[in-house]
N, C-alpha and C positions, 0 to 999 in steps of 0.2 A: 517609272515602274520600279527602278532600285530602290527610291526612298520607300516606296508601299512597300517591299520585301524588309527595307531597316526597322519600319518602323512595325512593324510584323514580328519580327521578332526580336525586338526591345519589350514587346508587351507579351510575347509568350515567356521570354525571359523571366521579368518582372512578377508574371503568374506562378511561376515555377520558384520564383523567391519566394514570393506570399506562401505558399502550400507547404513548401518546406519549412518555413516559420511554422507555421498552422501544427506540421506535426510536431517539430520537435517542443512546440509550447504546451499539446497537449501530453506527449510523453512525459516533461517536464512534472507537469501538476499532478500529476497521478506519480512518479515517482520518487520524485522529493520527500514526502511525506515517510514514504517507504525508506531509505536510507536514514530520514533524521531520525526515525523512532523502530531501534530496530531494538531486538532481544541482546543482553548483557553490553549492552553499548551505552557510558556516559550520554545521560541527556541531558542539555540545558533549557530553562523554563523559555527562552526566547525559541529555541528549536521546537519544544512542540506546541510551544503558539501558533508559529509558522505552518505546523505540520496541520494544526488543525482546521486553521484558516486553509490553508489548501485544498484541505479534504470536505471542507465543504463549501467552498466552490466549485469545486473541480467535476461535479455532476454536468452544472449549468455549462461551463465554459467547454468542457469535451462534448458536450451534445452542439453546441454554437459553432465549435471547430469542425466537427464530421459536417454538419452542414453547410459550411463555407469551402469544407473540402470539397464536397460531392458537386458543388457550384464550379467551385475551380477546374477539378475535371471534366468535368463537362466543357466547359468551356476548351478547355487543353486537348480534350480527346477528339473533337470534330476534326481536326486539322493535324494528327499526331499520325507514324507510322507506326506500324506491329510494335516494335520495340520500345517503344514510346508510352504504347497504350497498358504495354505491362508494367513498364515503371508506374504506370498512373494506380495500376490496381495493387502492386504491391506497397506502393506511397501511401495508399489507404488501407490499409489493411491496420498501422498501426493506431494509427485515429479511431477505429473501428473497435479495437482493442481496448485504447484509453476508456473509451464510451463504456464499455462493459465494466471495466477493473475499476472505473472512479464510484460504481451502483455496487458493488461487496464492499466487504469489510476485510478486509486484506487484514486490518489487528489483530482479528481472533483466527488468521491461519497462523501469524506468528506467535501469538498468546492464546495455544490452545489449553481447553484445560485439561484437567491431569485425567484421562479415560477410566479407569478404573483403581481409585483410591485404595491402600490398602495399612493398615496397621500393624506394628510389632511391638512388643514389650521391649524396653531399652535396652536389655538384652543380648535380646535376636537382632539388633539393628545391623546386620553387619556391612549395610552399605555405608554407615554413619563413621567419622574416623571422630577422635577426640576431641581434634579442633576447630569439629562444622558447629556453624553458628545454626540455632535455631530459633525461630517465633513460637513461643509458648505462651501458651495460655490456661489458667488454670478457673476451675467452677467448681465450688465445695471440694468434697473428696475427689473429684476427678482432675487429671494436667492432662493435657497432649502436648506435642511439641511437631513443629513442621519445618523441615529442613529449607533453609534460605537458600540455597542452591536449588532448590525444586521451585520455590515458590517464585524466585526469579524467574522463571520462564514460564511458571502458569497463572500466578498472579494472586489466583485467588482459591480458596476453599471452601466449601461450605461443611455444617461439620454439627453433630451435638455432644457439647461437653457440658457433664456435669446436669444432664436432661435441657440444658438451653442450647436452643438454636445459634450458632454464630456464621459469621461470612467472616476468616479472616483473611487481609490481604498483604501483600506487600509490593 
């Protein structure tokens, strides 16, 4: 009867390794992506290789993991007490989350664009000091200019100079 209780809980053990693997792999794949490619942070073309590879995987492999989860608990939860059964549902909870966060696009919360654009003569710029760098672009008689410190964080503009349409980015 001891060895059926050892070996009983060698395999609830062993289940409760797997699951906690499970989560923190799906955490993993969904967060990674997130710290290598963040706003005004040095990127390397390896990092968001990585980043991208992650992120599209990481649909299939967090929907694979919630369902190996939900397997595991169950398994775990016939035989678990109270206190047991809430670790099992707070264990999932994160998997559950991966599952959601790997289906957005978490990019354009960090690279939102700029809500409501607005213009000044060079002038009136007085947010502009002398030695902000800016992306200009000029079309016939018309220039604009877009401050690199803006454009770092939204990326991109759309825009008509000069009566042509442009998208510039940085």
């Amino acid at each position: 009867m001891n060895n059926l209780f050892a070996r009983f809980a060698r395999r609830r053990k062993l289940l409760w390794i797997v699951l906690l693997a499970l989560v923190l792999m799906a955490l993993a794949i969904v967060l990674i992506p997130v710290f290598l490619i963040m706003p005004f942070r040095p990127q390397t073309p390896r990092s968001v290789e990585v980043s991208f590879l992650m992120r599209r995987w990481s649909p299939w492999f967090t929907l694979t993991a919630t369902a190996m989860t939900i397997m595991l608990l169950i398994a775990l939860w016939l035989r678990s007490r109270w206190w047991s059964r809430a670790l099992l549902v707070v264990v999932l909870l994160p998997t559950l989350g991966t599952t959601w966060l790997a289906r957005q696009n978490h990019f354009e919360w960090m690279f939102n664009p700029l809500p409501q654009p607005q213009y000044a003569k060079a002038t009136e710029a007085t947010f502009m000091s002398d030695d902000d760098r800016v992306l200009a672009v000029e079309i016939g008689n018309e220039a604009v200019a877009y401050p690199i410190r803006l454009m770092a964080y939204h990326h991109v503009v759309q825009d008509t100079v000069g009566g042509t349409h442009i998208i510039a980015t940085y």
